[in-house]
N, C-alpha and C positions, 0 to 999 in steps of 0.2 A: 404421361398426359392425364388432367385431371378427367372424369368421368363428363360425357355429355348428353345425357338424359335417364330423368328417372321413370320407370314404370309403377302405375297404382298398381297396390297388390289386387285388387281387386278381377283385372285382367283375366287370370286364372282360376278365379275364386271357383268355377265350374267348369267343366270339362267344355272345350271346343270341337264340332265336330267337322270332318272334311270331308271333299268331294268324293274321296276311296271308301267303299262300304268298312263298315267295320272297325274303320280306323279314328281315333280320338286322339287330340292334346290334354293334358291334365298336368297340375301341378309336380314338379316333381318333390320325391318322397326321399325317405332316410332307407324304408322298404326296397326302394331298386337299386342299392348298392352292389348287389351280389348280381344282377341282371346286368347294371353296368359293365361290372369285372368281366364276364363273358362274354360281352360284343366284344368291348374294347381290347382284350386280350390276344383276337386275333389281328394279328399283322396287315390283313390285309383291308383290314376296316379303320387301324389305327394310321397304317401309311398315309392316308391321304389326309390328316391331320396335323395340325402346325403345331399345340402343342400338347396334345398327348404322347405319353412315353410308352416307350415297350419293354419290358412288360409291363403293364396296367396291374396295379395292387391293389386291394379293398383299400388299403388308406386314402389311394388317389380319390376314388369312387365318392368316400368317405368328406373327404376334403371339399373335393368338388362342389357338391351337395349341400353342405354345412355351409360352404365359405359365397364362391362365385354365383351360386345357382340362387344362393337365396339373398344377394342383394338386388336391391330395387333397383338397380344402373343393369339388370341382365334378366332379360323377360327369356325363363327355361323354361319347357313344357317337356313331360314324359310322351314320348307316341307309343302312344296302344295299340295293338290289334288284336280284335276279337280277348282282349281281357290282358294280353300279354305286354310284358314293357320289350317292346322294340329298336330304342334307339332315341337321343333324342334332338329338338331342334330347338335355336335359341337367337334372340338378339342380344349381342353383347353392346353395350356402350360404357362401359367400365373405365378404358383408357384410351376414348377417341370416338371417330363418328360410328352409330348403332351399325354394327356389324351383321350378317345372320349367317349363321354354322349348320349345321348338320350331320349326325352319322346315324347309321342304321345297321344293325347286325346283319352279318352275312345271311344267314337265314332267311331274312326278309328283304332281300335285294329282287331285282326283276320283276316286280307287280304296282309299281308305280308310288308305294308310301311314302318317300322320301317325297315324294313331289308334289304329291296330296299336303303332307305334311309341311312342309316347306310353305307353299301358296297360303296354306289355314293361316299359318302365323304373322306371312305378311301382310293376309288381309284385314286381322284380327290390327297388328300394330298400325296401320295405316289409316283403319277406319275408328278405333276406338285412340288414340292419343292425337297427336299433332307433331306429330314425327317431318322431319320435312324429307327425307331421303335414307337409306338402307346402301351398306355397302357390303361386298362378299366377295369370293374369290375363289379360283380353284388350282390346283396344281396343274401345272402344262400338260400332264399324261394322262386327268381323270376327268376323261369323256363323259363318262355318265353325268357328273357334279354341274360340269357345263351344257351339259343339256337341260338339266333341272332351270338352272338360272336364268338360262336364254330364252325357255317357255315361261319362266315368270315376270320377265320382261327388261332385265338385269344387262347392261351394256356395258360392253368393254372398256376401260377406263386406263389401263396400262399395264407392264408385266414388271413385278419386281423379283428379287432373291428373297426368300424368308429361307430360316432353320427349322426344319421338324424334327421333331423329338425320336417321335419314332424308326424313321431314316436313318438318324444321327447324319444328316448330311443337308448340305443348302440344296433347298429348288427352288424353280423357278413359279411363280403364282400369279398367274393372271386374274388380275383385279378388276372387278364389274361393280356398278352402281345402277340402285333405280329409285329418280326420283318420285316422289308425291304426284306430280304431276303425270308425270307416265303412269303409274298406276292408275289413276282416276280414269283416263284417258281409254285404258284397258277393260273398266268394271263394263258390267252389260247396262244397258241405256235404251229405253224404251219410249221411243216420240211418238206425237201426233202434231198434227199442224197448229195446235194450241198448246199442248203440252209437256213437259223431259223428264221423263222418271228415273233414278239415280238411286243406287244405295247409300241408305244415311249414313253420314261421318258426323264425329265430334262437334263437328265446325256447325251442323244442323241443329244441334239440341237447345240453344235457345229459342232461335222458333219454332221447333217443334213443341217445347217446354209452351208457349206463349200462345199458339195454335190451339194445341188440344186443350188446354186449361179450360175452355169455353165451359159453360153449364150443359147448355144443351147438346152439347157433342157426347158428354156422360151418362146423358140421358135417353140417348139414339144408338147408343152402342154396350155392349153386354164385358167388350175384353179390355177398354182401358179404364185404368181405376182412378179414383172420382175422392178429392181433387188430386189433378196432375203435375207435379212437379217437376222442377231442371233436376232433381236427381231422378226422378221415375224416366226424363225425357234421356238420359244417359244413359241409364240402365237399358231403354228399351235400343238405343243404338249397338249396344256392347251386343245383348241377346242377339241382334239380327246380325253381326260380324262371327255370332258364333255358328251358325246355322251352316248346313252341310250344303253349300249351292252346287248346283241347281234346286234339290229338290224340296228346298225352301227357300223362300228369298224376300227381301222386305224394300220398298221404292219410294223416297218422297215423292210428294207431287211439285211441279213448279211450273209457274205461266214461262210457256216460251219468252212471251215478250219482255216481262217486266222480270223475270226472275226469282218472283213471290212466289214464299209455300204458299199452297191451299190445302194441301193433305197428304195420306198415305194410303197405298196399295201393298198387296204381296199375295203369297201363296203360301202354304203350308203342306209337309205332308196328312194324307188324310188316308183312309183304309188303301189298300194295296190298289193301286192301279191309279190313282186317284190324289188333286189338290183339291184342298180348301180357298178357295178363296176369299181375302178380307179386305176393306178400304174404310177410309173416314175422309169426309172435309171441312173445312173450319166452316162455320154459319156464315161469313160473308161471302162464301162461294159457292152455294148451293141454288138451286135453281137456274144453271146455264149447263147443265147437260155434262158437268166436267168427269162426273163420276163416269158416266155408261161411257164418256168418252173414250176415260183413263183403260176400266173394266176389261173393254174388247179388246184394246192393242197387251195386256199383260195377260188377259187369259189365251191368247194367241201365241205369247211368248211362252209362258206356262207349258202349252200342250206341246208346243215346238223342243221345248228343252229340258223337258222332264219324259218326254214320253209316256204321258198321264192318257189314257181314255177316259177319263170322265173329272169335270169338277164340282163340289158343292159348294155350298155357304149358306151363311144363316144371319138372320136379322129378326129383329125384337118385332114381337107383333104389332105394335105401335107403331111401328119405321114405314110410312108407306111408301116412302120415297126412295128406300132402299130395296123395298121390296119393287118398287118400278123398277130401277136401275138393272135389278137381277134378270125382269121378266123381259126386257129390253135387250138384253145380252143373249133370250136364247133359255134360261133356268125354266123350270118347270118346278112349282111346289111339290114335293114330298111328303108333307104332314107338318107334326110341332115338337119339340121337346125343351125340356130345361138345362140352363150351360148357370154356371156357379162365374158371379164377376169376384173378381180382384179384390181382394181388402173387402168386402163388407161381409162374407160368409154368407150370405143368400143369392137367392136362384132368379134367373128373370127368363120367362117364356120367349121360345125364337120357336120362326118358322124355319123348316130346312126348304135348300132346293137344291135340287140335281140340274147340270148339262155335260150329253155324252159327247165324243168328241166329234164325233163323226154329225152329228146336229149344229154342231158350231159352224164346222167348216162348210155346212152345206149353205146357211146361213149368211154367213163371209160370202161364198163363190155367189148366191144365190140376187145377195146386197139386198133382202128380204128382212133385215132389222128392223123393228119399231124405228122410228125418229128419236133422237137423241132429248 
Protein backbone atom coordinates (compact mmCIF):
# COMPACT_ATOMS: atom_id res chain seq x y z
CA UNK A 1 0.00 0.00 0.00
CA UNK A 2 1.23 3.35 -1.15
CA UNK A 3 2.22 5.72 1.93
CA UNK A 4 -0.65 7.87 3.42
CA UNK A 5 0.72 10.94 4.99
CA UNK A 6 3.76 12.85 5.15
CA UNK A 7 5.22 14.49 8.22
CA UNK A 8 7.26 18.31 7.91
CA UNK A 9 10.51 17.51 9.28
CA UNK A 10 10.17 20.38 11.15
CA UNK A 11 7.85 18.41 13.83
CA UNK A 12 11.07 17.20 15.70
CA UNK A 13 13.31 19.92 14.75
CA UNK A 14 13.35 20.45 18.90
CA UNK A 15 12.98 18.20 21.54
CA UNK A 16 9.23 17.62 22.83
CA UNK A 17 8.50 17.49 26.26
CA UNK A 18 5.84 15.24 28.26
CA UNK A 19 3.80 14.97 31.18
CA UNK A 20 6.75 12.36 33.04
CA UNK A 21 9.45 14.60 34.70
CA UNK A 22 12.41 13.98 32.88
CA UNK A 23 11.32 12.49 30.17
CA UNK A 24 11.83 13.96 26.28
CA UNK A 25 11.03 13.17 22.45
CA UNK A 26 13.84 14.23 20.22
CA UNK A 27 14.91 13.23 16.84
CA UNK A 28 16.29 10.08 16.40
CA UNK A 29 19.98 9.82 15.78
CA UNK A 30 22.76 7.43 14.01
CA UNK A 31 24.18 7.84 17.91
CA UNK A 32 21.34 5.39 19.39
CA UNK A 33 22.06 2.56 17.39
CA UNK A 34 24.04 0.61 19.96
CA UNK A 35 21.17 1.85 22.83
CA UNK A 36 18.73 0.43 20.25
CA UNK A 37 20.58 -2.97 20.05
CA UNK A 38 20.30 -3.27 23.89
CA UNK A 39 16.48 -2.72 24.36
CA UNK A 40 15.68 -4.51 21.55
CA UNK A 41 17.93 -7.43 22.06
CA UNK A 42 15.95 -8.57 24.96
CA UNK A 43 13.10 -10.96 24.14
CA UNK A 44 10.92 -9.74 26.24
CA UNK A 45 10.83 -6.17 24.88
CA UNK A 46 11.11 -7.41 21.28
CA UNK A 47 8.06 -10.13 21.77
CA UNK A 48 5.60 -7.84 21.80
CA UNK A 49 6.56 -6.42 18.47
CA UNK A 50 5.31 -7.26 14.89
CA UNK A 51 8.25 -6.74 13.10
CA UNK A 52 11.39 -6.72 15.04
CA UNK A 53 13.46 -9.78 14.88
CA UNK A 54 15.40 -11.71 17.44
CA UNK A 55 18.10 -11.27 17.86
CA UNK A 56 18.23 -7.62 17.01
CA UNK A 57 21.81 -6.65 15.24
CA UNK A 58 23.58 -3.25 14.93
CA UNK A 59 22.55 -3.65 11.19
CA UNK A 60 18.90 -3.82 12.11
CA UNK A 61 19.29 -0.69 14.44
CA UNK A 62 21.49 0.69 11.75
CA UNK A 63 18.87 0.21 9.02
CA UNK A 64 16.25 1.26 10.84
CA UNK A 65 17.46 4.68 11.52
CA UNK A 66 19.06 5.22 8.04
CA UNK A 67 16.00 3.91 6.02
CA UNK A 68 12.23 3.91 7.95
CA UNK A 69 12.89 6.39 10.80
CA UNK A 70 14.18 9.01 8.55
CA UNK A 71 11.40 9.07 6.00
CA UNK A 72 8.79 11.89 6.09
CA UNK A 73 5.75 9.05 5.76
CA UNK A 74 7.25 7.98 9.78
CA UNK A 75 7.24 10.80 12.33
CA UNK A 76 10.25 8.63 14.98
CA UNK A 77 11.25 10.25 18.13
CA UNK A 78 14.19 8.99 20.52
CA UNK A 79 12.40 8.87 24.39
CA UNK A 80 14.95 10.24 26.77
CA UNK A 81 15.16 10.05 30.28
CA UNK A 82 17.07 12.03 32.34
CA UNK A 83 19.74 12.25 29.22
CA UNK A 84 19.29 8.44 28.42
CA UNK A 85 17.79 6.99 25.12
CA UNK A 86 15.06 4.84 26.32
CA UNK A 87 13.10 3.28 23.77
CA UNK A 88 11.38 4.72 21.05
CA UNK A 89 7.80 5.90 19.74
CA UNK A 90 6.58 6.63 16.30
CA UNK A 91 3.86 7.15 13.78
CA UNK A 92 4.31 5.04 10.91
CA UNK A 93 2.09 5.90 7.69
CA UNK A 94 4.53 4.42 5.24
CA UNK A 95 2.22 1.49 3.97
CA UNK A 96 -1.43 2.56 5.13
CA UNK A 97 -3.20 4.64 7.70
CA UNK A 98 -0.56 6.57 10.43
CA UNK A 99 -0.10 3.86 12.77
CA UNK A 100 1.54 4.64 16.36
CA UNK A 101 4.31 1.93 17.83
CA UNK A 102 6.05 1.82 20.71
CA UNK A 103 8.71 -0.01 22.81
CA UNK A 104 10.69 0.81 25.86
CA UNK A 105 13.63 -0.97 27.46
CA UNK A 106 13.02 -3.20 30.05
CA UNK A 107 14.90 -1.10 32.34
CA UNK A 108 12.41 1.66 32.02
CA UNK A 109 9.24 -0.21 32.33
CA UNK A 110 6.74 0.50 35.51
CA UNK A 111 7.09 4.34 35.80
CA UNK A 112 4.72 5.38 33.29
CA UNK A 113 7.21 6.68 30.08
CA UNK A 114 5.81 4.68 27.53
CA UNK A 115 2.64 6.40 28.28
CA UNK A 116 3.87 9.87 28.88
CA UNK A 117 5.71 9.10 25.70
CA UNK A 118 3.02 7.76 23.77
CA UNK A 119 0.21 10.74 24.69
CA UNK A 120 3.53 13.59 23.72
CA UNK A 121 3.47 12.29 20.24
CA UNK A 122 -0.17 11.99 19.74
CA UNK A 123 -0.77 15.28 20.94
CA UNK A 124 2.09 16.59 19.07
CA UNK A 125 0.72 14.69 15.56
CA UNK A 126 -2.85 15.84 16.13
CA UNK A 127 -2.32 19.32 17.07
CA UNK A 128 0.54 20.34 14.82
CA UNK A 129 -0.58 18.43 11.26
CA UNK A 130 -4.11 17.50 10.02
CA UNK A 131 -4.01 14.04 10.62
CA UNK A 132 -7.51 12.87 10.61
CA UNK A 133 -7.15 9.51 12.78
CA UNK A 134 -4.26 7.15 14.37
CA UNK A 135 -4.35 3.63 14.42
CA UNK A 136 -2.46 0.92 16.79
CA UNK A 137 -2.77 -2.29 18.16
CA UNK A 138 -1.67 -4.73 20.66
CA UNK A 139 -1.01 -8.29 21.13
CA UNK A 140 -4.03 -10.25 22.91
CA UNK A 141 -1.42 -11.09 25.96
CA UNK A 142 0.13 -7.31 26.42
CA UNK A 143 -1.75 -5.81 29.02
CA UNK A 144 0.34 -3.25 29.84
CA UNK A 145 0.40 -1.88 25.73
CA UNK A 146 -3.59 -1.95 26.15
CA UNK A 147 -3.67 -0.02 29.00
CA UNK A 148 -1.49 2.71 27.50
CA UNK A 149 -3.96 2.99 24.33
CA UNK A 150 -7.19 2.83 26.37
CA UNK A 151 -5.94 5.85 28.54
CA UNK A 152 -5.10 7.57 25.38
CA UNK A 153 -8.33 7.27 24.15
CA UNK A 154 -7.65 4.52 21.44
CA UNK A 155 -11.03 2.06 20.78
CA UNK A 156 -11.32 -1.28 19.72
CA UNK A 157 -11.71 -1.75 16.33
CA UNK A 158 -11.17 -5.52 15.70
CA UNK A 159 -8.78 -8.52 16.26
CA UNK A 160 -6.76 -9.87 13.50
CA UNK A 161 -3.51 -12.71 13.02
CA UNK A 162 -0.42 -10.79 12.24
CA UNK A 163 3.35 -12.56 12.28
CA UNK A 164 6.04 -11.35 14.68
CA UNK A 165 9.22 -11.75 13.97
CA UNK A 166 10.40 -12.12 17.08
CA UNK A 167 7.92 -15.12 18.12
CA UNK A 168 8.48 -16.69 14.87
CA UNK A 169 4.87 -17.50 15.16
CA UNK A 170 1.19 -15.81 14.34
CA UNK A 171 -0.73 -13.89 17.02
CA UNK A 172 -3.46 -12.62 17.55
CA UNK A 173 -3.57 -8.32 17.58
CA UNK A 174 -6.24 -6.47 18.63
CA UNK A 175 -6.56 -3.39 16.56
CA UNK A 176 -7.62 0.10 18.16
CA UNK A 177 -8.13 3.39 16.51
CA UNK A 178 -8.61 7.19 17.80
CA UNK A 179 -10.11 9.56 15.77
CA UNK A 180 -9.31 13.48 15.54
CA UNK A 181 -12.29 13.96 16.78
CA UNK A 182 -12.01 11.91 19.99
CA UNK A 183 -9.01 13.53 20.69
CA UNK A 184 -10.24 17.01 20.62
CA UNK A 185 -13.13 15.94 22.60
CA UNK A 186 -10.42 14.59 25.37
CA UNK A 187 -7.84 18.09 25.36
CA UNK A 188 -8.84 20.15 28.66
CA UNK A 189 -11.31 22.93 27.75
CA UNK A 190 -11.92 25.93 29.89
CA UNK A 191 -15.65 27.87 29.64
CA UNK A 192 -17.35 30.72 30.81
CA UNK A 193 -20.72 31.72 29.92
CA UNK A 194 -19.10 33.91 27.13
CA UNK A 195 -16.28 32.05 26.47
CA UNK A 196 -14.25 28.23 25.24
CA UNK A 197 -10.63 28.00 25.60
CA UNK A 198 -9.03 25.17 23.63
CA UNK A 199 -5.54 24.12 22.76
CA UNK A 200 -4.44 25.56 19.48
CA UNK A 201 -4.34 23.14 16.50
CA UNK A 202 -3.12 23.76 12.79
CA UNK A 203 -6.56 24.34 11.90
CA UNK A 204 -6.18 27.89 14.14
CA UNK A 205 -3.15 29.29 12.69
CA UNK A 206 -4.73 31.33 10.11
CA UNK A 207 -6.55 33.28 12.43
CA UNK A 208 -4.30 33.39 14.77
CA UNK A 209 -1.78 34.38 12.04
CA UNK A 210 -4.67 37.26 10.98
CA UNK A 211 -5.45 38.18 14.96
CA UNK A 212 -2.29 38.87 16.15
CA UNK A 213 -0.85 40.65 13.06
CA UNK A 214 -2.70 43.85 14.57
CA UNK A 215 -0.11 46.79 15.15
CA UNK A 216 -1.28 47.57 18.35
CA UNK A 217 -1.37 44.11 19.75
CA UNK A 218 2.74 44.39 19.21
CA UNK A 219 2.78 47.22 20.96
CA UNK A 220 0.82 46.08 24.11
CA UNK A 221 2.73 43.04 24.34
CA UNK A 222 6.72 42.31 25.02
CA UNK A 223 6.52 38.16 23.76
CA UNK A 224 5.03 38.08 20.39
CA UNK A 225 7.20 39.47 17.58
CA UNK A 226 6.32 42.23 15.42
CA UNK A 227 5.22 41.73 12.35
CA UNK A 228 3.39 38.44 12.87
CA UNK A 229 3.21 35.94 10.38
CA UNK A 230 1.31 32.43 9.32
CA UNK A 231 4.66 30.87 9.71
CA UNK A 232 5.38 32.59 13.30
CA UNK A 233 1.39 31.69 13.71
CA UNK A 234 2.53 27.90 13.12
CA UNK A 235 5.52 27.91 14.87
CA UNK A 236 3.78 29.24 17.85
CA UNK A 237 1.18 26.17 17.60
CA UNK A 238 3.95 23.44 17.18
CA UNK A 239 5.78 25.18 20.41
CA UNK A 240 2.67 24.88 22.51
CA UNK A 241 2.06 20.97 21.40
CA UNK A 242 5.50 20.73 22.54
CA UNK A 243 4.97 21.84 26.06
CA UNK A 244 5.04 19.29 29.07
CA UNK A 245 0.94 19.66 30.13
CA UNK A 246 -0.16 20.51 32.69
CA UNK A 247 2.70 22.41 33.66
CA UNK A 248 2.45 24.58 30.75
CA UNK A 249 -0.23 25.04 28.43
CA UNK A 250 -1.43 27.43 25.84
CA UNK A 251 -5.62 28.26 24.98
CA UNK A 252 -7.37 30.12 22.12
CA UNK A 253 -9.93 32.27 22.97
CA UNK A 254 -13.32 31.98 21.30
CA UNK A 255 -16.90 33.75 21.55
CA UNK A 256 -19.18 30.92 22.72
CA UNK A 257 -21.75 32.27 20.50
CA UNK A 258 -20.27 32.95 17.34
CA UNK A 259 -17.20 30.80 17.40
CA UNK A 260 -14.73 33.87 16.75
CA UNK A 261 -11.15 34.12 17.99
CA UNK A 262 -10.44 37.12 20.12
CA UNK A 263 -7.23 35.84 21.70
CA UNK A 264 -4.90 33.76 23.64
CA UNK A 265 -4.31 32.69 27.18
CA UNK A 266 -1.86 30.14 28.92
CA UNK A 267 0.46 29.53 31.62
CA UNK A 268 4.03 28.87 31.86
CA UNK A 269 6.31 27.32 34.09
CA UNK A 270 7.86 29.98 36.29
CA UNK A 271 10.24 29.64 39.56
CA UNK A 272 9.57 26.47 41.58
CA UNK A 273 6.11 26.51 42.97
CA UNK A 274 4.83 28.74 40.71
CA UNK A 275 2.93 29.83 36.89
CA UNK A 276 3.33 32.68 34.85
CA UNK A 277 0.56 33.77 33.47
CA UNK A 278 0.17 35.37 29.79
CA UNK A 279 -2.99 36.40 27.34
CA UNK A 280 -3.54 38.90 24.44
CA UNK A 281 -6.71 40.06 22.56
CA UNK A 282 -7.28 41.31 19.10
CA UNK A 283 -8.13 45.25 19.23
CA UNK A 284 -11.82 44.68 18.33
CA UNK A 285 -12.22 42.86 21.56
CA UNK A 286 -11.05 44.71 23.97
CA UNK A 287 -12.86 46.80 26.36
CA UNK A 288 -15.95 44.06 27.25
CA UNK A 289 -14.16 42.68 30.11
CA UNK A 290 -13.10 39.35 28.02
CA UNK A 291 -9.67 39.20 29.36
CA UNK A 292 -10.31 39.34 33.30
CA UNK A 293 -13.07 37.09 32.17
CA UNK A 294 -10.86 34.41 30.35
CA UNK A 295 -7.88 35.26 33.19
CA UNK A 296 -10.00 33.85 36.32
CA UNK A 297 -11.55 30.63 35.00
CA UNK A 298 -7.57 29.60 33.59
CA UNK A 299 -5.85 30.79 36.53
CA UNK A 300 -8.30 28.59 38.50
CA UNK A 301 -7.44 25.73 36.14
CA UNK A 302 -3.82 26.52 36.55
CA UNK A 303 -3.67 26.37 40.26
CA UNK A 304 -6.26 23.15 40.05
CA UNK A 305 -3.86 21.22 37.68
CA UNK A 306 -0.45 22.16 38.19
CA UNK A 307 -0.50 22.46 41.92
CA UNK A 308 1.23 25.86 41.63
CA UNK A 309 0.84 28.19 45.09
CA UNK A 310 1.40 31.16 43.44
CA UNK A 311 1.12 32.99 39.87
CA UNK A 312 2.79 35.94 38.20
CA UNK A 313 2.88 37.94 35.23
CA UNK A 314 4.05 40.95 33.65
CA UNK A 315 2.90 43.72 31.32
CA UNK A 316 4.61 46.60 29.51
CA UNK A 317 4.37 49.66 31.63
CA UNK A 318 2.34 51.41 29.13
CA UNK A 319 -0.56 48.40 29.19
CA UNK A 320 -3.08 49.90 31.62
CA UNK A 321 -5.45 47.81 30.63
CA UNK A 322 -3.58 44.73 31.33
CA UNK A 323 -2.27 46.03 34.22
CA UNK A 324 -6.42 46.43 35.27
CA UNK A 325 -7.00 43.01 34.12
CA UNK A 326 -4.26 41.50 36.54
CA UNK A 327 -5.25 43.85 39.57
CA UNK A 328 -8.90 42.49 38.96
CA UNK A 329 -7.89 38.87 39.18
CA UNK A 330 -6.40 39.33 42.65
CA UNK A 331 -2.22 40.31 41.26
CA UNK A 332 -0.61 42.55 43.41
CA UNK A 333 2.53 44.57 41.84
CA UNK A 334 5.94 43.52 42.71
CA UNK A 335 8.13 46.25 41.27
CA UNK A 336 9.61 46.47 37.39
CA UNK A 337 12.09 44.87 35.34
CA UNK A 338 13.29 44.28 31.60
CA UNK A 339 12.20 41.05 29.33
CA UNK A 340 14.20 41.10 25.74
CA UNK A 341 10.98 40.81 22.83
CA UNK A 342 11.37 38.47 19.89
CA UNK A 343 13.39 39.46 16.79
CA UNK A 344 14.33 42.92 17.52
CA UNK A 345 17.17 42.47 20.28
CA UNK A 346 16.11 45.17 22.64
CA UNK A 347 14.45 45.24 25.95
CA UNK A 348 10.98 46.85 26.90
CA UNK A 349 10.17 47.75 30.67
CA UNK A 350 7.20 45.47 32.30
CA UNK A 351 5.76 45.58 35.59
CA UNK A 352 5.79 42.25 37.56
CA UNK A 353 2.81 40.95 39.72
CA UNK A 354 2.47 38.23 42.00
CA UNK A 355 -0.93 36.19 43.27
CA UNK A 356 -0.64 33.55 45.99
CA UNK A 357 -2.96 30.86 45.77
CA UNK A 358 -4.62 30.79 48.75
CA UNK A 359 -5.71 34.89 47.94
CA UNK A 360 -7.33 33.70 44.82
CA UNK A 361 -9.42 31.27 46.28
CA UNK A 362 -10.34 33.42 48.96
CA UNK A 363 -11.21 35.78 46.41
CA UNK A 364 -13.42 33.15 44.25
CA UNK A 365 -15.13 31.81 47.70
CA UNK A 366 -15.39 35.44 48.94
CA UNK A 367 -17.03 36.67 45.12
CA UNK A 368 -14.94 39.85 46.41
CA UNK A 369 -13.56 40.50 42.61
CA UNK A 370 -13.29 44.09 41.14
CA UNK A 371 -16.14 43.97 38.33
CA UNK A 372 -15.12 42.60 35.25
Amino acid sequence: MPASFSFEDSLLEKSCATAAAGVTLRRIAAADADAMVLGLSDLAVARNLIAVPHPYRIEDAREFIAGPAASPHMLCAAIEVEGLFAGCVAIDAMTGAPELGYWLAASFHGRGIGSAAAHALVDLAFAATRLPAIVSGHFFDNAVSAAVLAKLGFRRTGIVETRSRARAETVRLVTMALARDDWALARTIVETPRLVMAQPTLADADEIALLAADRSLGLMTAAIPKPFTLEDARAFVLSSARRARPASMTFTIRMRATGALVGGIGWSEAERGAVELGYWLGADHRGRGLATEAARVVLDAAFELTGATAATARCRVANLASRGVLERCGFQWEGASLVRTPGSGGSVAVDVFRLDRDVFCSLKAWGQGAPA
